[in-house]
mmCIF file as gemmi writes it, N, C-alpha and C atoms, coordinates in Angstrom:
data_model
loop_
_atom_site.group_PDB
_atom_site.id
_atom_site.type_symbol
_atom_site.label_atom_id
_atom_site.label_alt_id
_atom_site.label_comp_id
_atom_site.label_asym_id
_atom_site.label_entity_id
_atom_site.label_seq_id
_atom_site.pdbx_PDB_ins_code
_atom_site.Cartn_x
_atom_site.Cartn_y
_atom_site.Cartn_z
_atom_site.occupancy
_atom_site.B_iso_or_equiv
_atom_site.pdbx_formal_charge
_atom_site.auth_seq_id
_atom_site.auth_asym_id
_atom_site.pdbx_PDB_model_num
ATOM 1 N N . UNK Axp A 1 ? 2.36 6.653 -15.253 1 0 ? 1 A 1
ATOM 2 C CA . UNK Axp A 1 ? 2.503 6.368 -13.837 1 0 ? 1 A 1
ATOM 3 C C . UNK Axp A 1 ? 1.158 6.602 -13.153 1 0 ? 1 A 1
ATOM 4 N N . UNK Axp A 2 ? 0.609 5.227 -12.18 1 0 ? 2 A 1
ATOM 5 C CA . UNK Axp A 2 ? -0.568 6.006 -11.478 1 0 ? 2 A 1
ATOM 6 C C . UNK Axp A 2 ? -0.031 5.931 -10.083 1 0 ? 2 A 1
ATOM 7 N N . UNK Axp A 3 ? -0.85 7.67 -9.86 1 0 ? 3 A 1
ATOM 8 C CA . UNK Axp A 3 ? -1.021 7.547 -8.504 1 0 ? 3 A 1
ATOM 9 C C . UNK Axp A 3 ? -2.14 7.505 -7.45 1 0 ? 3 A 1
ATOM 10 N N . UNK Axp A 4 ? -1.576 6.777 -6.333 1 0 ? 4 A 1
ATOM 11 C CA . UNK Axp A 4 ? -3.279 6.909 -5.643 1 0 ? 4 A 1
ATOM 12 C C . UNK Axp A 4 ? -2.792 7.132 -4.314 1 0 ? 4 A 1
ATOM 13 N N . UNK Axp A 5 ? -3.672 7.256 -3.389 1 0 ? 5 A 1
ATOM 14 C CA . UNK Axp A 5 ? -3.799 8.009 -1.986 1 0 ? 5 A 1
ATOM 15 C C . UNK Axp A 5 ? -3.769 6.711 -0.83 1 0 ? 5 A 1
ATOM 16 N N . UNK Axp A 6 ? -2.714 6.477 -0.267 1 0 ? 6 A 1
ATOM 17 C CA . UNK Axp A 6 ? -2.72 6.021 0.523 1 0 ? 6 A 1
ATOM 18 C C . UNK Axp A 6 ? -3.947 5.412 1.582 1 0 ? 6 A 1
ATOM 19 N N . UNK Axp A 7 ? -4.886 4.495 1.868 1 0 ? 7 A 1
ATOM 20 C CA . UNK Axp A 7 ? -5.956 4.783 2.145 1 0 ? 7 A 1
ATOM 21 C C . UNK Axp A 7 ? -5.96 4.599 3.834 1 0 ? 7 A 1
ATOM 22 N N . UNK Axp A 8 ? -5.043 4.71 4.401 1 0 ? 8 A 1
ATOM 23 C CA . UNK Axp A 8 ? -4.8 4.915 5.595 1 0 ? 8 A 1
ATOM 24 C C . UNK Axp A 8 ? -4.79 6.448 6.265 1 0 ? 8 A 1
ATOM 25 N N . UNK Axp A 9 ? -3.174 7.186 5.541 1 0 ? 9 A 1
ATOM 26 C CA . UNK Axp A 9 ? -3.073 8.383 5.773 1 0 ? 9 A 1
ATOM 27 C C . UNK Axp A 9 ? -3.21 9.249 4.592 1 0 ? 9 A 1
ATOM 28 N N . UNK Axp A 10 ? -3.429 8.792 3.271 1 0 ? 10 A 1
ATOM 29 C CA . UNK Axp A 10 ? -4.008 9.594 2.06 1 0 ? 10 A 1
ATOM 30 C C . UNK Axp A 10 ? -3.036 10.3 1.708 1 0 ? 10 A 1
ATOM 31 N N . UNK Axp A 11 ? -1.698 9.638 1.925 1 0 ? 11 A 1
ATOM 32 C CA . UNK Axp A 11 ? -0.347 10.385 1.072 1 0 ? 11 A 1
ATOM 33 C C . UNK Axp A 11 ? -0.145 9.455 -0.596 1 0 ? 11 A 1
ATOM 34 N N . UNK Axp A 12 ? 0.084 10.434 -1.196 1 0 ? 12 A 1
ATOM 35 C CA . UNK Axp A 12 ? 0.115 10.498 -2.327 1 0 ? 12 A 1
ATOM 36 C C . UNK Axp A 12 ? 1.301 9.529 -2.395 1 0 ? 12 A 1
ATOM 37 N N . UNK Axp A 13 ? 0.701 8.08 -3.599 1 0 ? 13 A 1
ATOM 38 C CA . UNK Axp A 13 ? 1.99 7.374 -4.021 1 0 ? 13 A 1
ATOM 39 C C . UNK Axp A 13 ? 1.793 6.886 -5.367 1 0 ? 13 A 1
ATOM 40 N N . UNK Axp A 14 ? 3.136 6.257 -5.56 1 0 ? 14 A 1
ATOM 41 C CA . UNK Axp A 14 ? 2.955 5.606 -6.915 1 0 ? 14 A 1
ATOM 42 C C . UNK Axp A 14 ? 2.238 4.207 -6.606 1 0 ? 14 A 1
ATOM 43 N N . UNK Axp A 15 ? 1.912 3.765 -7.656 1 0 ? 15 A 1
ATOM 44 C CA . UNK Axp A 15 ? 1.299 2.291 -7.585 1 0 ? 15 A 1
ATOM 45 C C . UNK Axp A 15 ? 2.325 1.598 -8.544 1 0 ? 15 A 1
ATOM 46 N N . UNK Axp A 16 ? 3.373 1.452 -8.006 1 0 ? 16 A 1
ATOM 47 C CA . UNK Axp A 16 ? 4.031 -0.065 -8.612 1 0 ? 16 A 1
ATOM 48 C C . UNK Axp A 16 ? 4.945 -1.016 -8.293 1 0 ? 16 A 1
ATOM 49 N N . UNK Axp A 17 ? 5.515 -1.639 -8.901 1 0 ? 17 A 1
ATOM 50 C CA . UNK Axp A 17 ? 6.554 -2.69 -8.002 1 0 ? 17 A 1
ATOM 51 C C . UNK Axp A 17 ? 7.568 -2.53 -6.941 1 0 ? 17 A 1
ATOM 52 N N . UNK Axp A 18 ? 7.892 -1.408 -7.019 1 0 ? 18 A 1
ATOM 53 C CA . UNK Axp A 18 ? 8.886 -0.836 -6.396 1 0 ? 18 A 1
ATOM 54 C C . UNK Axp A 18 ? 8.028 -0.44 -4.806 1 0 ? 18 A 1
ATOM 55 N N . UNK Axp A 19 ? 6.959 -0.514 -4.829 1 0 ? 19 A 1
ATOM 56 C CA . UNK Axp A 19 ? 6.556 -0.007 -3.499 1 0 ? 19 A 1
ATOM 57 C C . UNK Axp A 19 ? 5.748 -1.305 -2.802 1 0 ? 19 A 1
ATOM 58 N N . UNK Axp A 20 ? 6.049 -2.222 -2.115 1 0 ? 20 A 1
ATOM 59 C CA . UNK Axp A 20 ? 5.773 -3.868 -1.556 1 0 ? 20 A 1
ATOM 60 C C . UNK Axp A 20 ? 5.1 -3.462 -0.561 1 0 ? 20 A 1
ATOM 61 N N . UNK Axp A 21 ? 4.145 -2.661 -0.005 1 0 ? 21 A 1
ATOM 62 C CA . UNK Axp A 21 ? 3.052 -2.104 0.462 1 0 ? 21 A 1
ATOM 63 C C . UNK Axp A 21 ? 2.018 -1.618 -0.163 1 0 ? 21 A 1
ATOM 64 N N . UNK Axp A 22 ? 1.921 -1.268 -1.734 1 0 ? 22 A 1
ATOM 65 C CA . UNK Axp A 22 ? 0.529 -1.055 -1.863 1 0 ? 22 A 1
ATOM 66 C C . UNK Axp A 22 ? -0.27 -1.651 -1.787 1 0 ? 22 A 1
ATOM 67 N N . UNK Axp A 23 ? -1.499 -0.938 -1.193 1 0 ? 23 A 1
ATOM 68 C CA . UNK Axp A 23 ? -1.655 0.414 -1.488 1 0 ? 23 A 1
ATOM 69 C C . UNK Axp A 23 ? -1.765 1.222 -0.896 1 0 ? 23 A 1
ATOM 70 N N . UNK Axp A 24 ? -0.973 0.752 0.293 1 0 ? 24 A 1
ATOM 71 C CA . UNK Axp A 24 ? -0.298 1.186 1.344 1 0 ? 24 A 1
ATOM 72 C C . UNK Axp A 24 ? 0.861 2.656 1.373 1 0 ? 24 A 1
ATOM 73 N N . UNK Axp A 25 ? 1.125 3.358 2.122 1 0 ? 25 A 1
ATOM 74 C CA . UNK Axp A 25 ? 2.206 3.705 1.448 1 0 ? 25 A 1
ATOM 75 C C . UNK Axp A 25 ? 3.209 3.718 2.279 1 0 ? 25 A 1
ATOM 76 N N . UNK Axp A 26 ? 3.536 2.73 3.971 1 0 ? 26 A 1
ATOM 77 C CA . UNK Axp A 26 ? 4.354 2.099 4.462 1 0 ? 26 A 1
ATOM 78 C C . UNK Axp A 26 ? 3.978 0.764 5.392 1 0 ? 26 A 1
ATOM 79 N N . UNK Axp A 27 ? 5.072 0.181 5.574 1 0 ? 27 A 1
ATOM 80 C CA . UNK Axp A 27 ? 4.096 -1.054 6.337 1 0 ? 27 A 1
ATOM 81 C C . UNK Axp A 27 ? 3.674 -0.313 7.867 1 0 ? 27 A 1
ATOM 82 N N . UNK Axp A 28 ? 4.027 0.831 8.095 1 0 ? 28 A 1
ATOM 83 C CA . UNK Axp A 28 ? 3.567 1.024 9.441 1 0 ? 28 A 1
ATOM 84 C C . UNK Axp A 28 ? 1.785 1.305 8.997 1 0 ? 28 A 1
ATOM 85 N N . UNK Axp A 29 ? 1.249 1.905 7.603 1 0 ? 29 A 1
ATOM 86 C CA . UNK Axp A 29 ? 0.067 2.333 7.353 1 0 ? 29 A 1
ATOM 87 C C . UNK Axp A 29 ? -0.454 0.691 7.064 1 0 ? 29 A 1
ATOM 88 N N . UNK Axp A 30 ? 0.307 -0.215 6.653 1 0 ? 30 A 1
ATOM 89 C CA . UNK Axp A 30 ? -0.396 -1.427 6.758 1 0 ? 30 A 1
ATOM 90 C C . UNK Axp A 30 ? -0.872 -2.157 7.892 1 0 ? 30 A 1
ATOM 91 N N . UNK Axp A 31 ? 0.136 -1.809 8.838 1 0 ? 31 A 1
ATOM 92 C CA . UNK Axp A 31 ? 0.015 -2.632 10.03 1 0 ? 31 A 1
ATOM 93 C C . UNK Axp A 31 ? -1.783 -2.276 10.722 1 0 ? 31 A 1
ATOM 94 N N . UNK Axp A 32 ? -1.747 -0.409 10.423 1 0 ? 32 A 1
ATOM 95 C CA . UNK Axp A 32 ? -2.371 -0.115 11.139 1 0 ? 32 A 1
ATOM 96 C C . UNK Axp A 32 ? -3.738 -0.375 10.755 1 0 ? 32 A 1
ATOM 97 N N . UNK Axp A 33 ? -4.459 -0.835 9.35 1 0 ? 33 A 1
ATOM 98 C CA . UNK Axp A 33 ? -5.61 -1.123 8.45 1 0 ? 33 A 1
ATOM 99 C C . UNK Axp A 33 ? -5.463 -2.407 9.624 1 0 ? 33 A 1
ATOM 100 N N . UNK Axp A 34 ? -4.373 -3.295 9.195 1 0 ? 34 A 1
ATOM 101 C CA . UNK Axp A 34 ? -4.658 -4.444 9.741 1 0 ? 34 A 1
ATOM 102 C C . UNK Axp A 34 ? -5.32 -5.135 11.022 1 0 ? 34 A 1
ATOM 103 N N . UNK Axp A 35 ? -4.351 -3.753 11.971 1 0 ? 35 A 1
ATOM 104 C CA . UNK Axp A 35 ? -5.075 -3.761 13.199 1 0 ? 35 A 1
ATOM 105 C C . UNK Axp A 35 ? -6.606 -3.626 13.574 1 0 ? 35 A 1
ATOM 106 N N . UNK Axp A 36 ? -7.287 -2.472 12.454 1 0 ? 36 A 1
ATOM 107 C CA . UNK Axp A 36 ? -8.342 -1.704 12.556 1 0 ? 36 A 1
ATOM 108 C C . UNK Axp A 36 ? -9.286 -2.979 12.121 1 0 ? 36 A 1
ATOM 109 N N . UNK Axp A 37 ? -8.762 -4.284 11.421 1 0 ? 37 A 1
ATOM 110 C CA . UNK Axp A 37 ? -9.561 -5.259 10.69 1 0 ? 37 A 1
ATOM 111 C C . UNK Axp A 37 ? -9.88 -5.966 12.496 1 0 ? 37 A 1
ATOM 112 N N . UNK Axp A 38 ? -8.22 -6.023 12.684 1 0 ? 38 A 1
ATOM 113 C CA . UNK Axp A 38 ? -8.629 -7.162 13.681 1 0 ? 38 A 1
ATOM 114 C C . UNK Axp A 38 ? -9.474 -6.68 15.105 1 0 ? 38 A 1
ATOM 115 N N . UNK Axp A 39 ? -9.43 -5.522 15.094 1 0 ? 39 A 1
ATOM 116 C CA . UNK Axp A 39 ? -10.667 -4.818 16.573 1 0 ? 39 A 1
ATOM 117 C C . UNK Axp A 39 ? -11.909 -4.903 15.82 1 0 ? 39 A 1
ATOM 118 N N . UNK Axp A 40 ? -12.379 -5.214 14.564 1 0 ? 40 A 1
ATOM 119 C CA . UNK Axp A 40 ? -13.753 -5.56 14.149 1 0 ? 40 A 1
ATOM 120 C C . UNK Axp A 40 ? -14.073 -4.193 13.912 1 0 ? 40 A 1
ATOM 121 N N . UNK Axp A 41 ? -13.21 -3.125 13.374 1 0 ? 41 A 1
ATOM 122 C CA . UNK Axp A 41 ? -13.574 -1.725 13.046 1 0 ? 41 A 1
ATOM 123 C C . UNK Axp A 41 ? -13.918 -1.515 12.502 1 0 ? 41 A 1
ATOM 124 N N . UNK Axp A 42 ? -13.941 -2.318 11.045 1 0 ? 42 A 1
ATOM 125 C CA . UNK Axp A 42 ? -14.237 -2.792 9.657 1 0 ? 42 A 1
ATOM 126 C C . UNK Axp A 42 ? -15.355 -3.934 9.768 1 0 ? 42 A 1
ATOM 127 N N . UNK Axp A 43 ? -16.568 -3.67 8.784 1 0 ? 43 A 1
ATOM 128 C CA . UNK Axp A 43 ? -17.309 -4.825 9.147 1 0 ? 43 A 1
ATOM 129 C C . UNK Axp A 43 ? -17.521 -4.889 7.424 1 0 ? 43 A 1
ATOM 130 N N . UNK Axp A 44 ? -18.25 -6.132 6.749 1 0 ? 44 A 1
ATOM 131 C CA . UNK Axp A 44 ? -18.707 -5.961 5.34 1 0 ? 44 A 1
ATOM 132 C C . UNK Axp A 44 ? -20.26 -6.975 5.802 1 0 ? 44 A 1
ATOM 133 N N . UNK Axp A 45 ? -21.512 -5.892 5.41 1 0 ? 45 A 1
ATOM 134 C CA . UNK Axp A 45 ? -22.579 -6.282 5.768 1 0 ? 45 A 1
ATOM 135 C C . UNK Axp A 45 ? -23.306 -7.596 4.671 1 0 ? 45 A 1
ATOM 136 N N . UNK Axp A 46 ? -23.757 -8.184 5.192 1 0 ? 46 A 1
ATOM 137 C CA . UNK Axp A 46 ? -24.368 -9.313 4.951 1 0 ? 46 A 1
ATOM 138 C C . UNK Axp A 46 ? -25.974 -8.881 3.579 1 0 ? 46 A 1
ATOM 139 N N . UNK Axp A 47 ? -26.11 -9.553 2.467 1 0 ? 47 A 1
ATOM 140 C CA . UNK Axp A 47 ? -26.821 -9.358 1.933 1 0 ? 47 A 1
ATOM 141 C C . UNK Axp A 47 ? -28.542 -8.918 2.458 1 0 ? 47 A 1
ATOM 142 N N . UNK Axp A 48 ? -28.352 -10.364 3.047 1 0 ? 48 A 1
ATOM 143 C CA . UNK Axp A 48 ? -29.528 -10.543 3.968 1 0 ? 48 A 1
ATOM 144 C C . UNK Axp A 48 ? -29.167 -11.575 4.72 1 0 ? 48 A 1
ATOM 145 N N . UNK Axp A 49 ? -29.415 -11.785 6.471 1 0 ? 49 A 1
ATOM 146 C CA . UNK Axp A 49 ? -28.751 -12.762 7.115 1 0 ? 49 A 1
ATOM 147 C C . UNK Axp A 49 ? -30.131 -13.903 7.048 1 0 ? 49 A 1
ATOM 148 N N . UNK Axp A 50 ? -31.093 -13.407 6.843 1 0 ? 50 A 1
ATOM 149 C CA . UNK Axp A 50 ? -32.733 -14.275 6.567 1 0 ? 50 A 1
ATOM 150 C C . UNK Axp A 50 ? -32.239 -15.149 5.872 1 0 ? 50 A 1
ATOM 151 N N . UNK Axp A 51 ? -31.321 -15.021 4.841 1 0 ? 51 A 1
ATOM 152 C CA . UNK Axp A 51 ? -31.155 -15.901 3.384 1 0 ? 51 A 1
ATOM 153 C C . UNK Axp A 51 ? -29.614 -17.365 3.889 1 0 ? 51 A 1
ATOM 154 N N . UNK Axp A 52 ? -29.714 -17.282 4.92 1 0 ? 52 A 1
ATOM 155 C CA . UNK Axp A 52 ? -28.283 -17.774 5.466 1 0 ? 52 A 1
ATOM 156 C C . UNK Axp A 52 ? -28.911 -19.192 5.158 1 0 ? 52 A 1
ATOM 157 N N . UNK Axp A 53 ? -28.447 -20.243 4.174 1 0 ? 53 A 1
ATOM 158 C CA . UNK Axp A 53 ? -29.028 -21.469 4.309 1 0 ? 53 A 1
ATOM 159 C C . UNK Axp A 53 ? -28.188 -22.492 5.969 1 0 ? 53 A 1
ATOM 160 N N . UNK Axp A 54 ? -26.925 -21.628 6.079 1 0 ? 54 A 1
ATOM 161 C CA . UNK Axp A 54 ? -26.708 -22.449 7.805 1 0 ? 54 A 1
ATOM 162 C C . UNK Axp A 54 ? -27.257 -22.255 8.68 1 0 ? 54 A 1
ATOM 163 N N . UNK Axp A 55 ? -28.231 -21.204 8.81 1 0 ? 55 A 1
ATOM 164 C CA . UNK Axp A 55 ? -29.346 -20.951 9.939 1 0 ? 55 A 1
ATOM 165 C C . UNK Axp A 55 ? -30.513 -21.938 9.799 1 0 ? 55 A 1
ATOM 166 N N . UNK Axp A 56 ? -30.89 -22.764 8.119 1 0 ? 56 A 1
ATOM 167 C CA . UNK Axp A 56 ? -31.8 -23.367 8.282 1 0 ? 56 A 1
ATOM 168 C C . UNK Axp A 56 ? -32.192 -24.52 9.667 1 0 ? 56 A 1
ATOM 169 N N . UNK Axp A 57 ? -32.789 -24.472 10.136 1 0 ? 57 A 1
ATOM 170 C CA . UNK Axp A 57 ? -33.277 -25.822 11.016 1 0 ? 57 A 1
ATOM 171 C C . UNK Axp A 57 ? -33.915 -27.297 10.001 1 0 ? 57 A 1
ATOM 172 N N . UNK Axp A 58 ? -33.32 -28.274 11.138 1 0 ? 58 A 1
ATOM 173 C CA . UNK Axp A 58 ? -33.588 -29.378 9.725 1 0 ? 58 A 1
ATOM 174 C C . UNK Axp A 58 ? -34.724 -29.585 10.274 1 0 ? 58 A 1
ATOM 175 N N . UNK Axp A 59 ? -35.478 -30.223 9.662 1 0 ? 59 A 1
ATOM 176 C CA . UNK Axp A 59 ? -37.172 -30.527 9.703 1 0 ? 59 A 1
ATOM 177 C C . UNK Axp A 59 ? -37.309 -32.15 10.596 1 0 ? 59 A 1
């Protein structure tokens, strides 16, 4: 059996079928990641934004 930590409120759960929220460990701890995505709380940084070929200008 594995277990892992809720990564919302860090309660201890199982990881398997029986639980339709992981890795979650209720949909209220899902809702609330979700929310935290959608206020832009969460960001995932850009390699380099220099390298963006849609910023190129056409010639």
């Amino acid at each position: 059996m594995t277990v892992v930590s809720c990564p919302n409120c860090a309660k201890k759960i199982e990881w398997s079928d029986k639980n339709p929220y992981r890795p979650f460990c209720s949909e209220r701890c899902k809702q609330i990641d979700l929310g935290a995505w959608a206020e832009e709380k969460y960001v995932i940084p850009a390699a380099n934004p220099a390298d963006d070929p849609l910023d190129d200008e056409p010639d």
